[in-house]
Steps between C-alpha positions, in 0.01 A plus 500: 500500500434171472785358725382817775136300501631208560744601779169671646254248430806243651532716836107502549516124482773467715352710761144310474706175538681608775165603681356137392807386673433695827163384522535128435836534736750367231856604398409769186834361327272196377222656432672742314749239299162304412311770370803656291517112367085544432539793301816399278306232391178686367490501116552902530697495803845709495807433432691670685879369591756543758816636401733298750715812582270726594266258695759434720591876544092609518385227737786368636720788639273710689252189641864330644615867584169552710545176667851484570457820696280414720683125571610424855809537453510375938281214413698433207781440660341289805379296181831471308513113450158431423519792243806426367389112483195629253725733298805305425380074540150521418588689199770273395328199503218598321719609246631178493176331529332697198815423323508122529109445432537758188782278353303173603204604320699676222817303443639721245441833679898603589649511911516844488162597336345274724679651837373840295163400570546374856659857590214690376189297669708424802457878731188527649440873390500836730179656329321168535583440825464865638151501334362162655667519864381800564145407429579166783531581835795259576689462818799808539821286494352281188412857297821613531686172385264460148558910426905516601460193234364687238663757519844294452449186303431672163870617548596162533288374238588737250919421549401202393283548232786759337744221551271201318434758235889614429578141489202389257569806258895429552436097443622420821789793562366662827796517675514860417198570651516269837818756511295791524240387748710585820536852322129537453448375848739817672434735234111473589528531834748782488328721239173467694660647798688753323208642299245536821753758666500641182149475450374568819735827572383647121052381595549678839593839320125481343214667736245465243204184530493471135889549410630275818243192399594540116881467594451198739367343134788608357660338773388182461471445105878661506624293719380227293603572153860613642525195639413323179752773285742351717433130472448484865198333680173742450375311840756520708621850410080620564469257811810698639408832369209467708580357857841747472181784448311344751719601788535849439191684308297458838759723649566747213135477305239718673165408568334675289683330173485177707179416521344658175839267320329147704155609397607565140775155500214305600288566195785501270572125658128399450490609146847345394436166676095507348637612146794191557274229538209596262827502237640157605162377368448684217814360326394166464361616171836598325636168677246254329510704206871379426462126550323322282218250559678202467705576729267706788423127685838402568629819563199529768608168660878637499361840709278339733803226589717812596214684675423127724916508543520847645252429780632184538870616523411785756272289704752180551793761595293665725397228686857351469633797673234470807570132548829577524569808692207213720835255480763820574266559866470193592864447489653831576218614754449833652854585383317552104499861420154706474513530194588098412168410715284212328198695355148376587403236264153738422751796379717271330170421287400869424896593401480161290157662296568816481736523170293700240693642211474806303593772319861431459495123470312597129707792450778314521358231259434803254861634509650186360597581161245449231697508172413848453804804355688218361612281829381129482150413675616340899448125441151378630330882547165438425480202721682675752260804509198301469626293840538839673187623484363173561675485818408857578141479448508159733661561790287890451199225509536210671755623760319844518154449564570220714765682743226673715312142596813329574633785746106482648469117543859511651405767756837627539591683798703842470874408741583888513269795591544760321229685707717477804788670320303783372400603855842439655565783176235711607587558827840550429489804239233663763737464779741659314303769393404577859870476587587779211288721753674444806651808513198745376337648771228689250154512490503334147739227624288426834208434235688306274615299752128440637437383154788264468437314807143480458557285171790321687223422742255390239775295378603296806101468589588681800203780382210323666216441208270282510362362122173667511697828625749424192217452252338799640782725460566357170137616389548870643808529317323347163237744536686860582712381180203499290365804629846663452457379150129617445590858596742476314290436167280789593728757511581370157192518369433844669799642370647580815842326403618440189583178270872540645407522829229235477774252407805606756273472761337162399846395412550575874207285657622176284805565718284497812332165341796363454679558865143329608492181316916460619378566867187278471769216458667556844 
């Protein structure tokens, strides 16, 4: 009972944060990272720790598996370079970086325990990053190259990290497992594919809310732990999963499982990424607990080196890469691809700050072996661990909370409108709905297609309104709804309908609420 209260008493702070968060318009993951840190370090405070395997599985797998299905996949691939630039060089060389300032400040620390540590701070994480960006309103083109990178570089960052960590364990013999990496790379990508046509043929058999949402769960935490059965990449497998999903389930999922599934997705996100964070802060109590006094101020100054090296790295590569794709214009001209443009310096800037780590950077840090069942303690762990959450909680903090004034005193412009696509999409699925009645010459057709074109109309402003005759319209509509829903009520109360009446019908009018708000956007 005692670990339920805490949970609950946990969730009520995390949703009181969150709401703190809202109202002084900062990213929550902070807030919520800082306050976890607050209350592991009251004298009664729990102690409650992450075991690495299933934090990755609970908030990993179905926060990337909610992002990675609604990714661009279009945009994505406008963006490939810039993307790819993030996943594969700005990784790499803070990897390197980390590793060279580790062994400079800790001489006898081995090559491949310090690369270790440079793999696991190095990927800017997908629940961090999902969390914060969507509370910034940032420019279309630059929001989709920061999430296609989250959603990747852990994949990159984590080859890495099982390569350092077969070759620190092996003393050096990783040849074995660089061997395997090409495997792990195919094999990922393959089963991800391969178990959404499963998937998605055996979740469309399901009518049910309540079965259809459980099994797209199932989905995700499956795909997951197969993937880690296997020895294949639990990102890439999910991230695949999901886009393969993405593509078909609007076609074969029906609308009444669809949007109940977003409503309850969105909650289930909220709570995993709120429950993350809070947890990245409360284990800096078990962390401090296992290094001894002596030894807390130079550990400290060994942490805070990496976490100044991690911004550093990112920053100088991303502004590397803008001066130079600056140099590749210049010289090669208007013959550059699209996707090889020079990026405002002002974007350049935001990309360069936004690299907050999370949940899997200290997961990671808590899978290395800690001399546990009889295999020898990984070389370093402690440090390691305590550097990982030091570099969580700081780019969380100082990145974080400092994102939203940067993107404001930049005043970036948006380069795509988005708003311009949606109506081109309007317009077309009406037309073809009006089309699909060509060739009814009923009553019921004649007034559907009265219907049709009057929102077509609406939507190309043809349908003459002036604002006042808008707002007016607006308010008629607001009020018959209410009165719909007050009469409603009394033949409740009256007993005129029943409790199962009373709720099909109201069930009903939040329909008709709902098909108002979406046309109040046209």
């Amino acid at each position: 009972m005692i670990t339920l209260e805490w949970v609950l008493a946990l969730l009520l702070g995390a949703v009181l944060l969150a709401s703190l968060a809202r109202r002084l318009a900062i990213p929550s993951p902070a807030l919520l990272a800082l306050g976890g840190m607050v209350l592991a370090l009251l004298p009664n405070g729990p102690r409650l720790t992450l075991d690495p395997d299933l934090a990755l599985a609970l908030f990993v797998a179905p926060v990337l598996l909610d992002a990675a299905f609604d990714s661009p996949i279009r945009d994505l691939r406008k963006n490939w370079f810039p993307v790819v630039s993030l996943i594969l060089v700005a990784v790499s060389l803070t990897t390197g970086a980390v590793a060279f300032v580790a062994r400079w400040i800790e001489p006898a620390m081995p090559w491949p325990v310090a690369v270790t540590l440079g793999a696991l701070v190095a990927p800017p994480d997908a629940a961090a990053a999902t969390a914060i960006l969507k509370e910034v309103k940032l420019p279309h083109r630059l929001l989709v190259i920061l999430e296609g990178e989250s959603l990747l570089n852990d994949a990159s960052a984590l080859m890495i990290y099982r390569l350092a960590v077969g070759a620190a364990v092996a003393h050096g013999a990783a040849i074995g497992v660089a061997s395997t990496l090409a495997v792990v790379l195919g094999g990922s990508i393959a089963a991800g594919i391969a178990l959404a046509f499963v998937f998605g043929d055996i979740v469309s058999r399901f009518s049910d809310v309540p079965s259809s949402i459980i099994m797209q769960f199932i989905g995700a935490f499956g795909a997951w732990i197969l993937a880690e059965r296997l020895d294949l990449s639990g990102v890439l497998v999910v991230v695949t999963f999901a886009v393969t999903l993405s593509y078909f389930s609007p076609v074969t999922m029906p609308a009444a499982i669809r949007v109940p599934s977003y409503a309850v997705w969105d909650t289930a996100v909220f709570l995993l990424n709120a429950l993350a964070f809070v947890m990245v802060g409360l284990q800096i109590g078990p962390i401090l607990s296992r290094i001894g006094p002596g030894q807390r101020d130079q550990s400290l100054i060994f942490a805070v080196a990496v976490l100044v090296t991690v911004i550093l790295a990112r920053a100088g590569w991303v502004m590397t890469y803008n001066r130079s794709l600056w140099l590749i214009n210049m010289v090669v001209g208007s013959h550059t691809p699209r996707s090889m443009a020079a990026p405002p310096f002002k974007r350049s800037a935001v990309v360069a700050w936004s690299g907050m780590r999370g949940i899997v950077t200290l997961a990671a840090a808590l899978a290395l072996p800690d001399g546990s069942g009889g295999t020898p303690a990984f070389p370093y762990r402690d440090l390691i661990v305590l550097t990982a959450f030091t570099v969580v909680l700081g780019t969380l903090v100082i990145q974080g909370l400092t994102l939203r004034p940067l993107v404001q005193a930049l005043g970036l412009d948006d380069d795509e409108n988005i708003e311009d696509e949606m109506a081109i999409g309007r317009k077309e699925i009406f037309k073809a709905a009006i089309e699909s009645l060509a060739d009814r010459d009923t009553e019921v057709a004649s007034q559907l297609r009265s219907e049709y074109l009057g929102l077509l109309r609406l939507i190309d402003g043809t349908r003459e309104l002036s604002p006042e005759a808008r707002q007016a319209e607006d308010e008629l509509r607001a009020n018959a709804r209410a009165a719909a829903r007050e009469r409603l009520s009394q033949l409740r109360i009256t007993g005129a309908i029943g409790d199962s009446t009373f709720h099909r019908l109201e069930a009903e009018l939040d329909m008709m609420d709902l098909e108002t708000e979406v046309r109040s956007r046209w």
